[in-house]
KEMARGU-228052 format. One line per 8 residues: number of its first residue (from 1); their letters; for each residue x, y, z of N, C-alpha, C. Coordinates in Angstrom, 1 decimal, padded with zeros to 4 digits, always signed. Layout:
N
NUM> A> X/Y/Z/X/Y/Z/X/Y/Z ~ ...;
This chain:
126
1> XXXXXXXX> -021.8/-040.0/+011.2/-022.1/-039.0/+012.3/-020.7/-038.5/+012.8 ~ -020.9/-037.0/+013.2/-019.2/-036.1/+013.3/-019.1/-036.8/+015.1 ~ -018.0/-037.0/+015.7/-018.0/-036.9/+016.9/-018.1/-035.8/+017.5 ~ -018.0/-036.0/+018.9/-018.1/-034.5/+019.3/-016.8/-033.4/+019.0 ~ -015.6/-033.9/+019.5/-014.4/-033.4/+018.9/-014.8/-032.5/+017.6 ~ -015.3/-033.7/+015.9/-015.0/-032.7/+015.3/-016.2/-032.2/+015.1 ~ -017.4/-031.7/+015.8/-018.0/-030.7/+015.9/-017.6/-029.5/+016.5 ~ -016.9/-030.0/+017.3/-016.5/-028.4/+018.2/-014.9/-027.9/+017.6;
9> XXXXXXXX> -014.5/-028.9/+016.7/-013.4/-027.9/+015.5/-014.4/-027.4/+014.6 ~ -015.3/-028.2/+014.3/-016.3/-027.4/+013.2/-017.2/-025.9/+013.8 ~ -017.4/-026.3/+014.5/-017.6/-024.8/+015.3/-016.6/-023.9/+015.5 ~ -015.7/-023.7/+016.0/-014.5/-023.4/+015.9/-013.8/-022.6/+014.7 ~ -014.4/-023.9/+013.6/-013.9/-022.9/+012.6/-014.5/-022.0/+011.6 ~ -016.1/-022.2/+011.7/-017.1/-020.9/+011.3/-016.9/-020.0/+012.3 ~ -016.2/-020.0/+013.8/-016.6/-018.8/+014.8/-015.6/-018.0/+013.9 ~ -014.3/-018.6/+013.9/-013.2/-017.9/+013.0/-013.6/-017.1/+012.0;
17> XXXXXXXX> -014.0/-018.1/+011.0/-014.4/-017.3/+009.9/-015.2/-015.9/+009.6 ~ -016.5/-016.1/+010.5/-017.7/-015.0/+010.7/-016.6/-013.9/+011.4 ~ -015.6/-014.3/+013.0/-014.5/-013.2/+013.0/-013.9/-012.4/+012.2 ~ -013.2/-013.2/+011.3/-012.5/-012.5/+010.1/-013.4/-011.8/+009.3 ~ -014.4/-012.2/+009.3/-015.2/-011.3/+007.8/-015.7/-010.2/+008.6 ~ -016.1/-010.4/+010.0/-016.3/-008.8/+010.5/-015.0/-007.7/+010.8 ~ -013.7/-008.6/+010.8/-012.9/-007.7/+011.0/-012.1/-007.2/+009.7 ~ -013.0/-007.4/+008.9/-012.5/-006.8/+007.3/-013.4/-005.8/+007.0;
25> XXXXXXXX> -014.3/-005.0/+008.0/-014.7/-004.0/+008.7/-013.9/-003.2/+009.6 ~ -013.0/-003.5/+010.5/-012.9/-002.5/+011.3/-011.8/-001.4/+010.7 ~ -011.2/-001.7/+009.8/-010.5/-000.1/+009.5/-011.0/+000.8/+008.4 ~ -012.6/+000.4/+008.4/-013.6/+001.7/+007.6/-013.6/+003.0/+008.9 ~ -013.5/+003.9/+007.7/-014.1/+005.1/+008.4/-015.6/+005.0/+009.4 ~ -015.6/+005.5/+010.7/-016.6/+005.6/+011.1/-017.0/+007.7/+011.4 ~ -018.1/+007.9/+011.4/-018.7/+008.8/+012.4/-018.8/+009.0/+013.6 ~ -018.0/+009.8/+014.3/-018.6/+009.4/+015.7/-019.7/+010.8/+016.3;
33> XXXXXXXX> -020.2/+011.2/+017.1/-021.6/+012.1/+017.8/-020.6/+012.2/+018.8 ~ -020.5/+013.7/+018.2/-019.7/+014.6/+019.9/-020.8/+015.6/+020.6 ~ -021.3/+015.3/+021.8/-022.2/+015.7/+022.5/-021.9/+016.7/+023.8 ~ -021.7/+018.2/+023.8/-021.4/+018.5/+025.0/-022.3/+019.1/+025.9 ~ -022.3/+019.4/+027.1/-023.0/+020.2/+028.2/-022.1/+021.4/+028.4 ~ -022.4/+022.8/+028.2/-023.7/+023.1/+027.2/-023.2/+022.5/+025.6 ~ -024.4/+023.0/+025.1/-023.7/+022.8/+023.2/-023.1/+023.8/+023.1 ~ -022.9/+023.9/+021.7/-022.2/+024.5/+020.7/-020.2/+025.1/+021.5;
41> XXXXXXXX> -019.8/+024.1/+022.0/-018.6/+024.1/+022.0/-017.8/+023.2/+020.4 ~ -016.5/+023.9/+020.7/-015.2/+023.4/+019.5/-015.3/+022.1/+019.3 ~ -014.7/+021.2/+019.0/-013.8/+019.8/+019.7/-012.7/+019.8/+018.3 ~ -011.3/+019.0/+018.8/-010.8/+018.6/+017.8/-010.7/+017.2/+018.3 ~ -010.0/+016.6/+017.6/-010.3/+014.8/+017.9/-009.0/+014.6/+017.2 ~ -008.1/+014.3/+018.1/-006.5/+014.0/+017.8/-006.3/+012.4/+017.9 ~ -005.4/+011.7/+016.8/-005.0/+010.5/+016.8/-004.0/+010.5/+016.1 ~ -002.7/+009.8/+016.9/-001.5/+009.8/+016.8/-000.5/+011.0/+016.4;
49> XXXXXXXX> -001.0/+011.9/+017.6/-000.5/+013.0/+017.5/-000.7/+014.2/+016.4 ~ -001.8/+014.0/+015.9/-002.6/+015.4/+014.9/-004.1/+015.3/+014.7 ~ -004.7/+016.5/+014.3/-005.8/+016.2/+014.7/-006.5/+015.8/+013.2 ~ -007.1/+014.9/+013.7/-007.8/+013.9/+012.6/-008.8/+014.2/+012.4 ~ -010.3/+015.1/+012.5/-011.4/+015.6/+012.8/-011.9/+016.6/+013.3 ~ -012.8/+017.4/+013.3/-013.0/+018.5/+013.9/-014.9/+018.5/+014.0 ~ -015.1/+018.9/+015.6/-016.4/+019.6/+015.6/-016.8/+021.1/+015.7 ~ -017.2/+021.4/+014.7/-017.2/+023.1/+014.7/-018.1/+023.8/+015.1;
57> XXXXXXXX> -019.3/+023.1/+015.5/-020.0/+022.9/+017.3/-021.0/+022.1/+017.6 ~ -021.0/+021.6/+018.6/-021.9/+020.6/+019.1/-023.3/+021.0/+019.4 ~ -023.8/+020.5/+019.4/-023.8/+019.0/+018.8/-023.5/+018.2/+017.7 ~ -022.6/+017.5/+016.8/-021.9/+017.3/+015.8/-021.2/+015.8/+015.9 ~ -020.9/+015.6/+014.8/-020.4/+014.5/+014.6/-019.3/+015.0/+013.4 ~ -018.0/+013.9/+013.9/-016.9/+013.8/+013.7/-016.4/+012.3/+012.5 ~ -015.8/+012.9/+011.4/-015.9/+011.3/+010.6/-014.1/+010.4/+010.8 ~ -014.0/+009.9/+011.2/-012.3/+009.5/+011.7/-012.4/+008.0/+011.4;
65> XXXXXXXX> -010.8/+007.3/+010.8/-011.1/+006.3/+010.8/-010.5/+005.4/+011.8 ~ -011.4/+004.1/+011.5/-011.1/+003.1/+013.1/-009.7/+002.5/+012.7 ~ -008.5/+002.9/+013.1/-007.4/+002.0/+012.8/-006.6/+001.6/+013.9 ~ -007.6/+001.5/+015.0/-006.6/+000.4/+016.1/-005.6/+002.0/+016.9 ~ -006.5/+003.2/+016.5/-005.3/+004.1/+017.6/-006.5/+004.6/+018.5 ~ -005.9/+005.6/+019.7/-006.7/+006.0/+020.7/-007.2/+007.6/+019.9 ~ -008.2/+008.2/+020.3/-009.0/+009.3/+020.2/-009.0/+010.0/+021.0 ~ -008.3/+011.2/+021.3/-008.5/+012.0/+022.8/-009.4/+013.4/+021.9;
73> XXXXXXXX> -010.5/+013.8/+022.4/-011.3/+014.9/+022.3/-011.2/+015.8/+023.2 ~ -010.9/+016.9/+022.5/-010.7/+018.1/+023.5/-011.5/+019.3/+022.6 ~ -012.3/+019.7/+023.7/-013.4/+020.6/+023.3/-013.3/+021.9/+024.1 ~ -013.3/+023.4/+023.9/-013.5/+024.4/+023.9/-014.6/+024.8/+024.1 ~ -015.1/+026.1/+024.4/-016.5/+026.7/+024.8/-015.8/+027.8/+025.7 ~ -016.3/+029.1/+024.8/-015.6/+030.4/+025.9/-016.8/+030.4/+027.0 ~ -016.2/+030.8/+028.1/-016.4/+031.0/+029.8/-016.2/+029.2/+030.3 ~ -015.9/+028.3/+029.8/-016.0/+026.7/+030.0/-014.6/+026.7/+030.5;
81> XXXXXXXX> -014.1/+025.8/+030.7/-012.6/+025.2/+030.9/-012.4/+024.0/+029.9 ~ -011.2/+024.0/+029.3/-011.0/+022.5/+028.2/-011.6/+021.7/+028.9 ~ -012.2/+020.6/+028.1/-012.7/+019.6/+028.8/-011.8/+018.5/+027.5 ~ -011.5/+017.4/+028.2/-010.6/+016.0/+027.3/-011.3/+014.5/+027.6 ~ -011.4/+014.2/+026.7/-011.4/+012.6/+026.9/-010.6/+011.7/+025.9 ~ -010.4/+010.7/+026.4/-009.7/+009.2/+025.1/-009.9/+008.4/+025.5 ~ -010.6/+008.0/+024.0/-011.8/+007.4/+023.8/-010.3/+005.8/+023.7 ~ -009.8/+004.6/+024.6/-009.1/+004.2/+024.0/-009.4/+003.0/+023.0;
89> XXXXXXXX> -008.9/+002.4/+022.2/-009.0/+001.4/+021.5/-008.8/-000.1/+021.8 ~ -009.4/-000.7/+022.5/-009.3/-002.0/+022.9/-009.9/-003.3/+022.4 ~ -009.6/-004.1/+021.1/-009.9/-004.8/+020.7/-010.8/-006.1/+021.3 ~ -010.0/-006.3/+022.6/-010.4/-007.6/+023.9/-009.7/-008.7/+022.9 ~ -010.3/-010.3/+023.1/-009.6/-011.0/+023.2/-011.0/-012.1/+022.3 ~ -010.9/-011.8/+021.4/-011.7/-012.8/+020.7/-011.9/-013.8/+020.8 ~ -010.5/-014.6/+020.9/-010.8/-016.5/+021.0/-011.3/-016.9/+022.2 ~ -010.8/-016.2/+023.4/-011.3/-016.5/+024.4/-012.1/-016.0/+025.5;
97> XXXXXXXX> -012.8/-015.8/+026.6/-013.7/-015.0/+027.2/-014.5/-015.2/+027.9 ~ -015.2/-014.7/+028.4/-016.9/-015.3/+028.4/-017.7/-013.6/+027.8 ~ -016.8/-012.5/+027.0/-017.8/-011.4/+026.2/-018.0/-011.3/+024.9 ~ -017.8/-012.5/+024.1/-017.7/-012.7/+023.1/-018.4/-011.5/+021.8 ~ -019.5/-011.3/+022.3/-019.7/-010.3/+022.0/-019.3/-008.9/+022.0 ~ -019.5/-008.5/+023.0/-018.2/-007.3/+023.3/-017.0/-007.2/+022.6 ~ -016.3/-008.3/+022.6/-015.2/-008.5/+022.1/-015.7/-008.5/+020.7 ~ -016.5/-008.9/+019.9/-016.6/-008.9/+018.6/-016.5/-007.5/+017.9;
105> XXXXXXXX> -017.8/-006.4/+019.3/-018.2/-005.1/+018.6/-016.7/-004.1/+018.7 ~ -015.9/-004.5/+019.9/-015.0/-004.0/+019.7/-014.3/-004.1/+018.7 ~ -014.1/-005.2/+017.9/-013.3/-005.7/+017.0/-013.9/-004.9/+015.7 ~ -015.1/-004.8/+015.7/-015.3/-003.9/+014.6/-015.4/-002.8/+014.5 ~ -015.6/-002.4/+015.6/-015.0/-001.1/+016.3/-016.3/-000.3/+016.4 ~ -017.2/-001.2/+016.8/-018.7/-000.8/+017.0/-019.0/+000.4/+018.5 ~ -018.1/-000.1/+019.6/-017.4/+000.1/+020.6/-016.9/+001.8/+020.7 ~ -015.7/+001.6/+019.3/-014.9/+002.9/+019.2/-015.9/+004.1/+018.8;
113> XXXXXXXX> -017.0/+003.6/+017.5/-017.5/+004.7/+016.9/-018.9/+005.2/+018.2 ~ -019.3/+005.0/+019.5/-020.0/+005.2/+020.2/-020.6/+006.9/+020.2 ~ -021.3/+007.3/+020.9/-021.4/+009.1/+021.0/-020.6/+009.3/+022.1 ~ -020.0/+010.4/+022.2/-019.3/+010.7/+023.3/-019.6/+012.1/+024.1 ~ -020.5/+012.3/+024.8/-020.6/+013.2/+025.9/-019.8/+014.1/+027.2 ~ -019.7/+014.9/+026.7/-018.9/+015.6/+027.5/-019.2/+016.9/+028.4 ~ -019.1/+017.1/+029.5/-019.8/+018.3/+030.6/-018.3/+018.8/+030.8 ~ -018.6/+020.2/+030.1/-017.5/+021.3/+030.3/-018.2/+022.3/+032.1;
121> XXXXXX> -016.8/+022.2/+032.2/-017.1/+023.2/+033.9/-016.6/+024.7/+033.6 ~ -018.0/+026.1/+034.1/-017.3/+026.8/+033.7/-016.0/+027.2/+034.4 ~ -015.6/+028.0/+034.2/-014.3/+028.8/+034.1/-014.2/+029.2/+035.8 ~ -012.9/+029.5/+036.1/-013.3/+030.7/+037.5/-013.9/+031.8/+037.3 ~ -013.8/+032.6/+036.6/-014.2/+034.0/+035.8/-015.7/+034.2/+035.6 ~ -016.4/+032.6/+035.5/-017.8/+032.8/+034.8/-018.7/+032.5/+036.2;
């Protein structure tokens, strides 16, 4: 019979494992759903300084891949004002926590590839 000790290394070390095999996932390409108010605005989707993606109008989806950098979306629509967001990349803290989950989907970047919604304000002009 295991003690308790090495059950909870043996636990310990399937949590690892099942970790790693999801995180031999996270630098696939994902899709992400760019959603604006109104539709059929631009977006480009810049990471690490060029743009990685493009929506050529929304409602649309963008294919970029998850490599651990931030996403800033900046979308267009004449009479609108730019509208921006960044989307950032935050892994969390796997080994320890109490969102173990969270932290997983982040990890695979379940998190990153989310839809992202955006309400453009019109213009002064409009």
């Amino acid at each position: 019979m295991l003690k308790p000790s090495d059950m909870l290394r043996c636990f310990v070390l399937i949590a690892a494992c099942a970790a790693l095999a999801a995180c031999a996932r996270a630098a696939g390409p994902r899709d992400i759903e760019v959603v604006t108010d109104p539709p059929g605005a631009s977006c480009d989707l810049w990471q690490g300084g060029a743009v990685v993606a493009k929506v050529a109008a929304t409602p649309g989806s963008a294919h970029v891949d998850s490599i651990y950098q931030d996403i800033t979306f900046v979308c267009r629509h004449p009479g609108f004002r730019e509208a921006r967001y960044v989307r950032q990349w935050a892994p969390g803290n796997v080994l320890i926590g109490g969102a173990e989950g969270r932290a997983v989907d982040k990890w695979i970047g379940l998190n990153y590839a989310r839809p992202v919604h955006l309400s453009l304000t019109p213009s002064s002009g409009s």
